[in-house]
Rosetta silent file (secondary structure, phi, psi, omega in degrees, C-alpha in Angstrom):
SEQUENCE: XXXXXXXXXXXXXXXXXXXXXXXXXXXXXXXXXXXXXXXXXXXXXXXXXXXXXXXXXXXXXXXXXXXXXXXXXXXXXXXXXXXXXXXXXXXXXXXXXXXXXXXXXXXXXXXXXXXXXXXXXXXXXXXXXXXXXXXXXXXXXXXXXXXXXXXXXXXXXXXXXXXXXXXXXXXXXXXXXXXXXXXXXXXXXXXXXXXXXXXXXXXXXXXXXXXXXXXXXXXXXXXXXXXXXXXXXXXXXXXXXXXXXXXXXXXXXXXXXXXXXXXXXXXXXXXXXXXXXXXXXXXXXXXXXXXXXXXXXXXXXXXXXXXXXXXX
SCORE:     score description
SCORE:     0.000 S_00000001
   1 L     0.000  144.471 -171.836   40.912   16.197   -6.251 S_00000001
   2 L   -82.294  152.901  178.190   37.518   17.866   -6.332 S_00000001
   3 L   -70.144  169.051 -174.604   37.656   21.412   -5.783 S_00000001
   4 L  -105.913  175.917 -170.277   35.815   23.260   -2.518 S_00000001
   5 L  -134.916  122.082  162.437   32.931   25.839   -3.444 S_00000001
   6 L   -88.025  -63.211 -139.810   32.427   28.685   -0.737 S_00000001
   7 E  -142.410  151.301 -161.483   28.910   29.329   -2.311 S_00000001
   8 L  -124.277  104.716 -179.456   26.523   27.404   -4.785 S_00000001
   9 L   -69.464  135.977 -176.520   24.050   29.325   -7.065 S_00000001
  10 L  -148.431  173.287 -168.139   20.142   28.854   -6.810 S_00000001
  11 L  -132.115  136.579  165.060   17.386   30.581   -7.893 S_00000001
  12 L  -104.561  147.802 -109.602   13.953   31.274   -5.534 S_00000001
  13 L  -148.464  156.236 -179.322   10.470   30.217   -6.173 S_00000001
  14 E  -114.341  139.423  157.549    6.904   32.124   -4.472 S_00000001
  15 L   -57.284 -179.723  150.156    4.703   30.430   -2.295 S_00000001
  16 L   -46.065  -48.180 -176.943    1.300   30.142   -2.522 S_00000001
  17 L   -81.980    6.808  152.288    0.912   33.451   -0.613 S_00000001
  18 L    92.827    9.579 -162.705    3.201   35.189   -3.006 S_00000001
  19 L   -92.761  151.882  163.259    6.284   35.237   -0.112 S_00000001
  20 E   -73.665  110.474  172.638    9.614   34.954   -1.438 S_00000001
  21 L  -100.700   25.602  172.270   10.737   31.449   -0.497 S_00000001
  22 L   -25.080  116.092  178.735   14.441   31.893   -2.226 S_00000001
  23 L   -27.394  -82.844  163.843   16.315   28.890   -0.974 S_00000001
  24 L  -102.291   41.203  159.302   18.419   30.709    1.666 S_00000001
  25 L   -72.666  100.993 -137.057   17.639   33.811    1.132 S_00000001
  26 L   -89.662  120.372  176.266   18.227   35.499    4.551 S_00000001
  27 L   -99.324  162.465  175.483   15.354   37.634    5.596 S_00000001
  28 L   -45.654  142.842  170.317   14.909   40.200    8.978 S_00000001
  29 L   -49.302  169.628  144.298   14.141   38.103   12.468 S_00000001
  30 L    92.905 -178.220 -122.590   10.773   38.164   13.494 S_00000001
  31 L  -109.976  128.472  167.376    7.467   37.016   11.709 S_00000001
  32 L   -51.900   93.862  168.135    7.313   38.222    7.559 S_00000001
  33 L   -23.150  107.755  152.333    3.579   40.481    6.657 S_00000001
  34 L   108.763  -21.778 -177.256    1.178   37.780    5.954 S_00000001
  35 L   -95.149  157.164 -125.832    2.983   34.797    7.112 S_00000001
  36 L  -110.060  152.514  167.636    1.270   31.999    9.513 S_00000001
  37 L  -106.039  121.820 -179.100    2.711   31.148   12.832 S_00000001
  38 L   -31.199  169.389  159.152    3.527   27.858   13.656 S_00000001
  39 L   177.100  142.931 -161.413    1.349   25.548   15.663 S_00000001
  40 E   -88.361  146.786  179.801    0.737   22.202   16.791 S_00000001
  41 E  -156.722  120.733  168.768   -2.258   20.108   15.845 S_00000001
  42 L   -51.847   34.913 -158.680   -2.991   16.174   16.950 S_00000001
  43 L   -57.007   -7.578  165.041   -4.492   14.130   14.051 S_00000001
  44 L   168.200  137.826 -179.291   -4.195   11.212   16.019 S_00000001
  45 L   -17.236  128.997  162.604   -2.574    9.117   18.850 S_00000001
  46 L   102.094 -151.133  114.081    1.146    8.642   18.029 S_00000001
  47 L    73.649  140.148  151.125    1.700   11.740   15.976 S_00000001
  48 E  -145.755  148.753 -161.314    1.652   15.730   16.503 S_00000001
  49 E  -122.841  114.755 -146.623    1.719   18.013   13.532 S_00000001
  50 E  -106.345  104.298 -167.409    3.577   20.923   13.196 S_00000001
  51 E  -128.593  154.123  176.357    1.872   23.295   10.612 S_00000001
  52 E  -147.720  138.563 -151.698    1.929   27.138    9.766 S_00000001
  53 L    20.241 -100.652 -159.595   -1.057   27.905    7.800 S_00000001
  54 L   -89.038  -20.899 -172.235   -2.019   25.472    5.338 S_00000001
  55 E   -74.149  150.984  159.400    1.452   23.817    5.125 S_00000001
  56 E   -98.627  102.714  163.967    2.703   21.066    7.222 S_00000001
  57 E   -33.650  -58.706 -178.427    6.505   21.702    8.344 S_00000001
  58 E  -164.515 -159.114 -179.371    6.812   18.387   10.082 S_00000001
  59 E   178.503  134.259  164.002    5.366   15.693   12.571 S_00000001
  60 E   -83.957  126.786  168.416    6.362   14.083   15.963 S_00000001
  61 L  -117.457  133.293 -175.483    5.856   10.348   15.890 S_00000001
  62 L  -128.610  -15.279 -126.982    5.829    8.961   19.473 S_00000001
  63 L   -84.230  145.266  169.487    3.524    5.790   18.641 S_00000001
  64 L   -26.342  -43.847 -160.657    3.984    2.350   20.861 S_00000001
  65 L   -79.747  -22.580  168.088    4.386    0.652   17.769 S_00000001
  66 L   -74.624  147.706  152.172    7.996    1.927   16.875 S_00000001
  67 L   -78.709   19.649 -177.531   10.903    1.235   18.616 S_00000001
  68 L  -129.152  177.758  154.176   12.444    5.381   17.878 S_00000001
  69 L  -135.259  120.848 -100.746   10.549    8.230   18.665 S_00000001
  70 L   154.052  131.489  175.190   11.606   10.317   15.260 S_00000001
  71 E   -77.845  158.946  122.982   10.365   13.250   13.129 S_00000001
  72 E  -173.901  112.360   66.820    8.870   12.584    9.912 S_00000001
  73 E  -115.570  158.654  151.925    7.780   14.101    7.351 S_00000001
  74 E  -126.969  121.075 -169.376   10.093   17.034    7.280 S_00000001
  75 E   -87.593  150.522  171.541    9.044   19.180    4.814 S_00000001
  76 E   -90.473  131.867 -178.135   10.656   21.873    2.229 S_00000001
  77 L   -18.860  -21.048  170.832    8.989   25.581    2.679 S_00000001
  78 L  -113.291   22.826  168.272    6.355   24.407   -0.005 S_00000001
  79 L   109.645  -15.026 -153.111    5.120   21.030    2.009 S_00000001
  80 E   -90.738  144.608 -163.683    6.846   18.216   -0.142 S_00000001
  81 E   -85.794  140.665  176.503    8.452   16.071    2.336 S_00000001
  82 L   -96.601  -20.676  162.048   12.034   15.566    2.437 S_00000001
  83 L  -114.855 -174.378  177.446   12.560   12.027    4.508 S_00000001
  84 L  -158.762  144.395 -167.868   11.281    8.917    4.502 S_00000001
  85 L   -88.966  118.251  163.209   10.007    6.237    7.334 S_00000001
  86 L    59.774   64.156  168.773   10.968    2.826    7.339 S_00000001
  87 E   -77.426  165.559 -172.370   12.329    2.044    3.597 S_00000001
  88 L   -73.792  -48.378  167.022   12.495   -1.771    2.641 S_00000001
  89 L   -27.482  -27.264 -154.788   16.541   -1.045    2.389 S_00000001
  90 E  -175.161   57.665 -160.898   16.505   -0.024    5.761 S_00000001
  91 L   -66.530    0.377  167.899   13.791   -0.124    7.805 S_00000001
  92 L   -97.009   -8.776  145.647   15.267    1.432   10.748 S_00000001
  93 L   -49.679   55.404 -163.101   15.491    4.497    9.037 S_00000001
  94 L   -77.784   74.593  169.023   12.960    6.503   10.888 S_00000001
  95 L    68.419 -135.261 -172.228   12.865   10.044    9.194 S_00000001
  96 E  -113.001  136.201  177.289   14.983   12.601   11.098 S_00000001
  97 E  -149.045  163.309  164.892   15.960   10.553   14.283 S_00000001
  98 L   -99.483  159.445  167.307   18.560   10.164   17.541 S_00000001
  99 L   178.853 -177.064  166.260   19.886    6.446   18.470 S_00000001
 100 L  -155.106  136.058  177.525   23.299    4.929   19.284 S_00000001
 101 L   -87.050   -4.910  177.464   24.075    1.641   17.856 S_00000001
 102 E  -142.473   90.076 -159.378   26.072    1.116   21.148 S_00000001
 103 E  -119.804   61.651 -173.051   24.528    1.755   24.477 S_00000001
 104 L    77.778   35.972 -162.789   26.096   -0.613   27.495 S_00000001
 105 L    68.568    8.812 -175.354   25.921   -3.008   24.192 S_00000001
 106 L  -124.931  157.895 -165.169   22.598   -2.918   23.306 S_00000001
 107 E  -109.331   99.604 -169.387   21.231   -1.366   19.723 S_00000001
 108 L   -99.503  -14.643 -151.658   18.886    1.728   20.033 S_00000001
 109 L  -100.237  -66.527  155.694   19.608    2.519   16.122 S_00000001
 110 L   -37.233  155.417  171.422   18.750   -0.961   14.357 S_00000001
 111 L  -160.982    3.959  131.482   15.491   -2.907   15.002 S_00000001
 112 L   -92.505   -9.517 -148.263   16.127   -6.248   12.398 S_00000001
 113 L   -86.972  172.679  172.729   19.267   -6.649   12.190 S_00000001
 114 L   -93.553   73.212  166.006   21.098   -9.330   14.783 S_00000001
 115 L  -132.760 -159.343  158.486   21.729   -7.877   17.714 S_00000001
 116 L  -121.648  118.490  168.271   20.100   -7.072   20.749 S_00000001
 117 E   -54.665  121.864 -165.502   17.796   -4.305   20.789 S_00000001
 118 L   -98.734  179.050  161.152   16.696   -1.323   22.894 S_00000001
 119 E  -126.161  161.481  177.824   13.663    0.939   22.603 S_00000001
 120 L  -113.538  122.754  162.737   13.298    4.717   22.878 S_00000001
 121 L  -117.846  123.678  167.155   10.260    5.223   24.429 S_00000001
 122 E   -63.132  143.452 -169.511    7.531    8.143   25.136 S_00000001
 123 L  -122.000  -66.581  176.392    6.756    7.952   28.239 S_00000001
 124 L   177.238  152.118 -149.223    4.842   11.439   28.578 S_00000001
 125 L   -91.991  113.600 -178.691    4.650   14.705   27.299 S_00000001
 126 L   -64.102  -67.336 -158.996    6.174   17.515   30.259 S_00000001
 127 E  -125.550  108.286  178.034    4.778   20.209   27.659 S_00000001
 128 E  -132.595  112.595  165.972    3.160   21.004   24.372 S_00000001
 129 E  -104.278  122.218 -173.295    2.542   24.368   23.435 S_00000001
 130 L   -69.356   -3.160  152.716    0.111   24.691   20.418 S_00000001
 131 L  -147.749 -161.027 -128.115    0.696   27.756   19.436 S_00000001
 132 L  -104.657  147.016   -2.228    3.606   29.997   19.077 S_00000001
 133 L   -61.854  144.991  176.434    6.621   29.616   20.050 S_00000001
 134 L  -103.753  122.677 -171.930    5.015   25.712   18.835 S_00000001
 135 E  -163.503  152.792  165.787    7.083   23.575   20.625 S_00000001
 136 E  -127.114  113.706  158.888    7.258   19.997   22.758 S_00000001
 137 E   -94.953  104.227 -158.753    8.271   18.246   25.268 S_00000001
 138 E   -66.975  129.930  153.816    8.903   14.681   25.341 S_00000001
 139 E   -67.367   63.941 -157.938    9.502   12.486   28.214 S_00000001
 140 E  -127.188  144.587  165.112   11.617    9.154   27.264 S_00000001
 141 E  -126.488  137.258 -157.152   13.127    6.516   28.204 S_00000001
 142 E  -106.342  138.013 -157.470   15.400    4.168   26.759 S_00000001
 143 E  -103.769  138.955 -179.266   14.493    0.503   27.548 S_00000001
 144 E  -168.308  140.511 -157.349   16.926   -2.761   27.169 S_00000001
 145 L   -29.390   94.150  158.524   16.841   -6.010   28.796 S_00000001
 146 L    52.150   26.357  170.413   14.330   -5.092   31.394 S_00000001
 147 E  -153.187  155.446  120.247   15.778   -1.952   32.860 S_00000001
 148 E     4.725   85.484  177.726   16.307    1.720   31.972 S_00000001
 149 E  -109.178  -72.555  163.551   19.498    2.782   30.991 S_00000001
 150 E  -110.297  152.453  176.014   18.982    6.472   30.199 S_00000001
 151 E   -86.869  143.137 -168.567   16.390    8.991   30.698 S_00000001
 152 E  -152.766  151.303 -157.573   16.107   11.655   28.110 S_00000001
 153 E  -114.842   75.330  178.048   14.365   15.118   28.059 S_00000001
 154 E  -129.389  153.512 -157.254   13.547   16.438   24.574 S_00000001
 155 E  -136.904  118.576  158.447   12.398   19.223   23.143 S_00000001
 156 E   -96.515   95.797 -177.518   11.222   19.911   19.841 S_00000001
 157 E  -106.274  157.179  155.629   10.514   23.254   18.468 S_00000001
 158 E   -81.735   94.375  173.603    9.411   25.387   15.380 S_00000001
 159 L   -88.206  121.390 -159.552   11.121   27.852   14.967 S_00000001
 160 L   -67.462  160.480  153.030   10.106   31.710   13.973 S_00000001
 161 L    92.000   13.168  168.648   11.744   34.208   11.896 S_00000001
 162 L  -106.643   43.644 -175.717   13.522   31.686    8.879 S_00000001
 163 L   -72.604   41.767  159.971   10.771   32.167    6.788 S_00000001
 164 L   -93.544  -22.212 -168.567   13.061   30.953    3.789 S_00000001
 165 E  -131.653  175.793  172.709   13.140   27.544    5.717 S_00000001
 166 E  -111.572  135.639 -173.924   11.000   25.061    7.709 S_00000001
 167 E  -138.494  143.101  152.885   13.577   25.544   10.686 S_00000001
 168 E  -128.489  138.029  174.919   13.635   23.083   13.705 S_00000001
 169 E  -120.921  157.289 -162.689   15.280   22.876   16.817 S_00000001
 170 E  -142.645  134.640  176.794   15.706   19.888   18.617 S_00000001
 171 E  -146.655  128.168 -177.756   17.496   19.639   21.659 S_00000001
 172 E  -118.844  166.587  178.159   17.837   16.583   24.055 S_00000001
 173 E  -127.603  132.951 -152.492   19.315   15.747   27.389 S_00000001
 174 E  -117.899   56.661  114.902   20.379   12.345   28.226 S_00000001
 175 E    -6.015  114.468  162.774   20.847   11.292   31.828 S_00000001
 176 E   -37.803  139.010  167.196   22.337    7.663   33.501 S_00000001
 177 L   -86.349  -61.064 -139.072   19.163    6.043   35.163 S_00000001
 178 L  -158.018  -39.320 -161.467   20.531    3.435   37.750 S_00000001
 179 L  -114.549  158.318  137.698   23.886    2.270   35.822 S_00000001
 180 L   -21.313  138.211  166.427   27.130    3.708   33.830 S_00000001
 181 L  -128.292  128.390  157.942   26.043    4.499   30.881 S_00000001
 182 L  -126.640  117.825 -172.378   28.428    4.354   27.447 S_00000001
 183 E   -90.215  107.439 -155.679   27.134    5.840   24.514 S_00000001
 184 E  -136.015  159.911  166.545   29.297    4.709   21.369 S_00000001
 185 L  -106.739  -20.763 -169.516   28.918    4.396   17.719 S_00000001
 186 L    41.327 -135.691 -169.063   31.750    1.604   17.648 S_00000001
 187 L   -65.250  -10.601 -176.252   31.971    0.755   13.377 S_00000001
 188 L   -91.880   93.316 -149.447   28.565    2.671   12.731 S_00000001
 189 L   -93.911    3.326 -179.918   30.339    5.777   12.713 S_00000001
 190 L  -108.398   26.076 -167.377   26.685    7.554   11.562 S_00000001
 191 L  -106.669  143.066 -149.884   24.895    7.449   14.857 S_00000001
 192 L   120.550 -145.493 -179.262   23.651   10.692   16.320 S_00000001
 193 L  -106.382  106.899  174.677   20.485   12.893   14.666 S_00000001
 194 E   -95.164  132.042  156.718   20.256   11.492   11.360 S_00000001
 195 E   -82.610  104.546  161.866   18.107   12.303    7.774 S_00000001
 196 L   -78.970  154.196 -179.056   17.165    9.481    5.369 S_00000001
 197 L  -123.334  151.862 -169.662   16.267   11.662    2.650 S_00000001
 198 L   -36.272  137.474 -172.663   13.602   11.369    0.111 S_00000001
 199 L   -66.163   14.736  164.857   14.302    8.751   -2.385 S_00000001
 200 L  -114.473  -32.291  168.444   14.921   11.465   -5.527 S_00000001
 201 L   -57.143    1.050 -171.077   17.187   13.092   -3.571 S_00000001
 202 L   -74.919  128.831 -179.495   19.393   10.402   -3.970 S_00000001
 203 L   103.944    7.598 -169.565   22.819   11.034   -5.710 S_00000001
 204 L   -66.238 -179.929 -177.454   22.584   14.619   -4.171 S_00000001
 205 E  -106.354 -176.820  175.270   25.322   17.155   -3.493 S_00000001
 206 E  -128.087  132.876 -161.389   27.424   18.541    0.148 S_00000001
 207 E  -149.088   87.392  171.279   27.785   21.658    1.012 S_00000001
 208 E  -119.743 -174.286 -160.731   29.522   22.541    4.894 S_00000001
 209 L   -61.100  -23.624  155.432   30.816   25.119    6.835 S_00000001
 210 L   -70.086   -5.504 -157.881   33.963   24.446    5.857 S_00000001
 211 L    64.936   41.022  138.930   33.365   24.738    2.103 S_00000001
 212 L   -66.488  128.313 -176.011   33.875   21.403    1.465 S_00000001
 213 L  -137.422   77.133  153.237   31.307   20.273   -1.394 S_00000001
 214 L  -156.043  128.423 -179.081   32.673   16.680   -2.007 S_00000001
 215 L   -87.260   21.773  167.815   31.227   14.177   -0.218 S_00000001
 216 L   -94.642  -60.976  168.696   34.662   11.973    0.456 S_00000001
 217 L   -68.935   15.780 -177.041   35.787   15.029    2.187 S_00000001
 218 L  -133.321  -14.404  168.677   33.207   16.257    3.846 S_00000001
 219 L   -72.337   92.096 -103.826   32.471   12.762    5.265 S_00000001
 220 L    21.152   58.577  115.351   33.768   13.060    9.097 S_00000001
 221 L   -44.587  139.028  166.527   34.932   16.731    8.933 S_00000001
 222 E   -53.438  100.187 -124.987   34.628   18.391   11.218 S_00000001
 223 L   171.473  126.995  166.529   32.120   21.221   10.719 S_00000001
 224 L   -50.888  -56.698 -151.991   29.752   24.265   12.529 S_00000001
 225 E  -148.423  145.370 -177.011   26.605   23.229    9.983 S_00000001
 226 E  -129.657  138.146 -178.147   26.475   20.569    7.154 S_00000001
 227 E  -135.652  161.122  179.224   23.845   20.595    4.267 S_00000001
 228 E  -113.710  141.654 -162.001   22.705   17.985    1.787 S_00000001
 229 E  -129.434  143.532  164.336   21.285   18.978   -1.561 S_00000001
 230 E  -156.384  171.500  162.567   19.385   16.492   -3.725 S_00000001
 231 E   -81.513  148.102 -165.680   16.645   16.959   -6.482 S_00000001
 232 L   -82.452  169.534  151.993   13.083   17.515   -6.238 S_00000001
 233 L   -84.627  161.362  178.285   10.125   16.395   -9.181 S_00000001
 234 L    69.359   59.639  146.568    9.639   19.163  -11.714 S_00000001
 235 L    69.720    7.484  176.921   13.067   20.110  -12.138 S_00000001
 236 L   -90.321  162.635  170.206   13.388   21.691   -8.160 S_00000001
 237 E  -133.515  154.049  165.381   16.208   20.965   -6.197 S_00000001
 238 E  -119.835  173.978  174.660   15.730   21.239   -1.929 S_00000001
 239 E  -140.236  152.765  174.222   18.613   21.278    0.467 S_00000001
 240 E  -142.473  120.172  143.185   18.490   20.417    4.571 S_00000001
 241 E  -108.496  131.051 -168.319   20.886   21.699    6.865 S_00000001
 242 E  -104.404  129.512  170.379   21.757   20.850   10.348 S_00000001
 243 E   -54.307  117.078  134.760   23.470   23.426   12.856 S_00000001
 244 E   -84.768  132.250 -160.694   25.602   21.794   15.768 S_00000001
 245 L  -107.925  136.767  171.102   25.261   24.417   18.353 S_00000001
 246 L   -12.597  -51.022  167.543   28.328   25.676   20.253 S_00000001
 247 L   -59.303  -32.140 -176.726   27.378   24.506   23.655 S_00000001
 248 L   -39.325  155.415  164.182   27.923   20.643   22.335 S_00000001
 249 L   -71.222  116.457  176.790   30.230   18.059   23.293 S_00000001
 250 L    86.236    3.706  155.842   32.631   17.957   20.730 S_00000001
 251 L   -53.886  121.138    6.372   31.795   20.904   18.657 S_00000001
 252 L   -96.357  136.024 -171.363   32.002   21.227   15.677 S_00000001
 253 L   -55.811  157.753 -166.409   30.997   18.089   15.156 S_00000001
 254 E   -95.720  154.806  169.477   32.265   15.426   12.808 S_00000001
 255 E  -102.596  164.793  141.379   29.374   15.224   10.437 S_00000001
 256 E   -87.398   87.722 -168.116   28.323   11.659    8.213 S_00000001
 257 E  -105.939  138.821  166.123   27.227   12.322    4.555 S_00000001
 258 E  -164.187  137.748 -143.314   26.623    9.968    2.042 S_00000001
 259 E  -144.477   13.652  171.978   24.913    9.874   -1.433 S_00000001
 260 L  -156.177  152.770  -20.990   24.986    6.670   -3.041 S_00000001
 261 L   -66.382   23.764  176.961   23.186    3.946   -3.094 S_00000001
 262 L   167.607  160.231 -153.915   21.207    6.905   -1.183 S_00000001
 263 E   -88.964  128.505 -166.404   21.173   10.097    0.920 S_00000001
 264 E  -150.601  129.191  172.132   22.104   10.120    4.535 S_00000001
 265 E  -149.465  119.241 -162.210   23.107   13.036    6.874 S_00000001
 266 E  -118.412  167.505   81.838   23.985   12.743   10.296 S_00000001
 267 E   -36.050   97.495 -170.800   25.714   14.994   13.324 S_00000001
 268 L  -148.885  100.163 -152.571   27.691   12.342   15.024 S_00000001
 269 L   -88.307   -2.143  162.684   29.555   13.300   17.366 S_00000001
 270 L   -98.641   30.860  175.287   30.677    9.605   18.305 S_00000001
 271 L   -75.808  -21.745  167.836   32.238    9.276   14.643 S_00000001
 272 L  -102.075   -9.480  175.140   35.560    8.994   16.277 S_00000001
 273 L   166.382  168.966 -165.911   34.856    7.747   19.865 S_00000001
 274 L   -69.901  179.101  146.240   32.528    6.987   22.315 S_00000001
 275 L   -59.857 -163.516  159.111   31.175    9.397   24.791 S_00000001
 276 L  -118.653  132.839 -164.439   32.837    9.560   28.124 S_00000001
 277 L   -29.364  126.222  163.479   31.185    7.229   30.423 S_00000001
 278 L   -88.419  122.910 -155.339   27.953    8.798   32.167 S_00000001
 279 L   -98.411  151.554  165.864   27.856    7.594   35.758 S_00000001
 280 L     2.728  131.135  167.891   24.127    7.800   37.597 S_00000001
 281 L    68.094  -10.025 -170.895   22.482   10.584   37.166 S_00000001
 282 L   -98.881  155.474 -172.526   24.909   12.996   34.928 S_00000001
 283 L  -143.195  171.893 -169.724   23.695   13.858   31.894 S_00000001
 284 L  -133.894  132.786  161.829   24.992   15.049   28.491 S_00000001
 285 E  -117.850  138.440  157.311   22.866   18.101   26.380 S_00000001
 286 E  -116.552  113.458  172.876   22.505   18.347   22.666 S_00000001
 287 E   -93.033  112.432  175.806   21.154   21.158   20.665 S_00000001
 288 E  -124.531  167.206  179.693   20.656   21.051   16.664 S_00000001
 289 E  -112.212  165.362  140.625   18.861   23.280   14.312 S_00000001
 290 E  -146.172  144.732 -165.906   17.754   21.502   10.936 S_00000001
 291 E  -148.705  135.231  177.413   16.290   23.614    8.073 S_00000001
 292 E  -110.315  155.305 -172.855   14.890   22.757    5.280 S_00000001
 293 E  -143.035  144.105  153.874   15.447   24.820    2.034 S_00000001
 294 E   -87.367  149.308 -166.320   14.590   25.053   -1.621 S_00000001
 295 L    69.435 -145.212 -171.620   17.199   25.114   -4.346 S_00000001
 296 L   -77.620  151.294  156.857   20.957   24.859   -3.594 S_00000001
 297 L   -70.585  129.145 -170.000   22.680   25.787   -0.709 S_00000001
 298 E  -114.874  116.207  171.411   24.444   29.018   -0.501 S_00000001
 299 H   -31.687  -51.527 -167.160   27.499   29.192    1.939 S_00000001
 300 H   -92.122  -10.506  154.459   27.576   32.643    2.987 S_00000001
 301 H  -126.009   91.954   13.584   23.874   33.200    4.225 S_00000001
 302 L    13.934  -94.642 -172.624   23.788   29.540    5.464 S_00000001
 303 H   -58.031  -21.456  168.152   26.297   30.785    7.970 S_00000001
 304 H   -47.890  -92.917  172.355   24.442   33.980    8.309 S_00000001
 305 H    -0.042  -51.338 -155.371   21.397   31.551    9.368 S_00000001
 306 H   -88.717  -24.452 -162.136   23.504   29.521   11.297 S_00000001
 307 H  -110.013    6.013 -178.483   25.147   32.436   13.484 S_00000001
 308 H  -104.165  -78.712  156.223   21.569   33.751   14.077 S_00000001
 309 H   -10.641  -66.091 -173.600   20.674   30.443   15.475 S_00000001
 310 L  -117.178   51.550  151.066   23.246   29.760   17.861 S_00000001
 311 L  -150.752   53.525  172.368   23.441   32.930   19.264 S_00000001
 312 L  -105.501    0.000    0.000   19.733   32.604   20.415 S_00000001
């Protein structure tokens, strides 16, 4: 049986700007001499763009034309993007995303396959503040034959003072519209806020809070924060981990990892059962962090990271 690893050796690499971006290399809160403060910028309908100086961190995709609403790119501290939108394997594979493959029966997660299919929709933005704290807030609702079933509240922020990581927090709230609502994974046991991850990461390593770093074990464990490691071009490796925050339902969350025939990491907190049935109006909150890192993931400031995080 493979052995567990508490902590994974990496080495860290300088920005442009000469800052030590050392994979998880845990620096003092608050904003680093010389480094840029997040901040939102529009390049065009459908999309807002989350940048600190020159780099881009990530982008909000809201556009009509999808059926998710879904981050992507999400970038490693030196810009090179870490997911990928719509692969021909899997074309429903929108980046860093939310869904349920089982919503009152209907399919918020899929969009070819044969079943019948909801949408996640923008609706309209309560808030977007463009410069620091850079953060948004999304209006949505998710649509299925011709009604509403839940309303959802989400907020996406950039978050200061990891400047080792592109750190995000994402937190949504989910509210019955009219009906019951039951939010299940049934057999897709990976439904919750999912990564596809760049196609060289594929074949990557696992690294959670448990110190499990095999990804047969570490696939539904249970777990504060789970990270995926995969290689970079030029001989880099990045890692992205996401933070289930305390407050959750069912925290700590079973996580979904998987690394052949390609890299997938979810928080899914239906891997073992549905929610429990929301009636009119009640709502369920989720809060996650995801950070992106260069090199390997190192257990012990990981959870440093991770305990700074959710006890904001």
């Amino acid at each position: 049986m493979p052995t567990k690893k508490r902590s994974i050796s990496s080495e860290g690499r300088l920005s442009r700007r000469g800052l030590l971006l050392g994979p998880v290399g845990l620096l003092a809160a608050g904003r680093a001499p010389g480094a840029e403060a997040p901040r939102i910028e529009r390049p065009e309908e459908g999309r807002l763009a989350f940048h600190a100086g020159e780099r881009t961190l990530f982008e909000y995709r809201y556009s009509a034309a999808r059926p998710k609403t879904y981050v992507h790119p999400f970038c490693a501290p030196d810009g090179t993007p870490l997911t990928q939108d719509g692969p021909a394997d899997h074309v429903h594979h929108r980046g860093l995303m939310l869904a349920w493959s089982e919503v009152n029966g209907y399919d918020f997660w899929g969009e070819v396959n044969p079943a019948p299919h909801g949408r996640i929709e923008h609706v309209s933005f309560e808030k977007i503040s463009t410069q620091a704290p850079a953060a948004v807030t999304d209006r949505l609702r998710w649509t299925a034959g011709g009604e509403t079933l839940l309303v959802e509240r989400r907020t996406i922020r950039a978050l200061e003072g990891y400047h080792e990581a592109v750190a995000l927090e994402w937190v949504s709230e989910l509210a019955a519209a009219e009906k019951p609502v039951v939010i299940a994974a049934g057999k897709h046991v990976y439904n919750g806020l999912g990564i596809r991850f760049a196609a060289s990461m594929d074949g990557g390593g696992v690294l959670n809070s448990e110190g499990t770093a095999a990804i047969e074990e570490a696939n539904g464990e249970p777990a504060r924060w789970c990270a995926y490691h995969g290689a970079l071009s030029g001989g880099r490796r990045a890692a992205v981990a996401i933070f289930d925050h305390p407050s959750n339902p069912r925290h700590p969350s079973p996580f979904f990892v998987m690394n052949q025939p390609f890299g997938y990491l979810s928080a899914a907190p239906t891997f073992r059962g549905p929610f429990p049935r929301l009636e009119p109006g009640r709502s369920i909150r989720l809060r996650y962090a995801v950070m992106g890192l260069l090199g390997e993931p190192q257990a012990d400031r990981i959870e440093e990271l991770y305990k700074r995080w959710s006890a904001g």
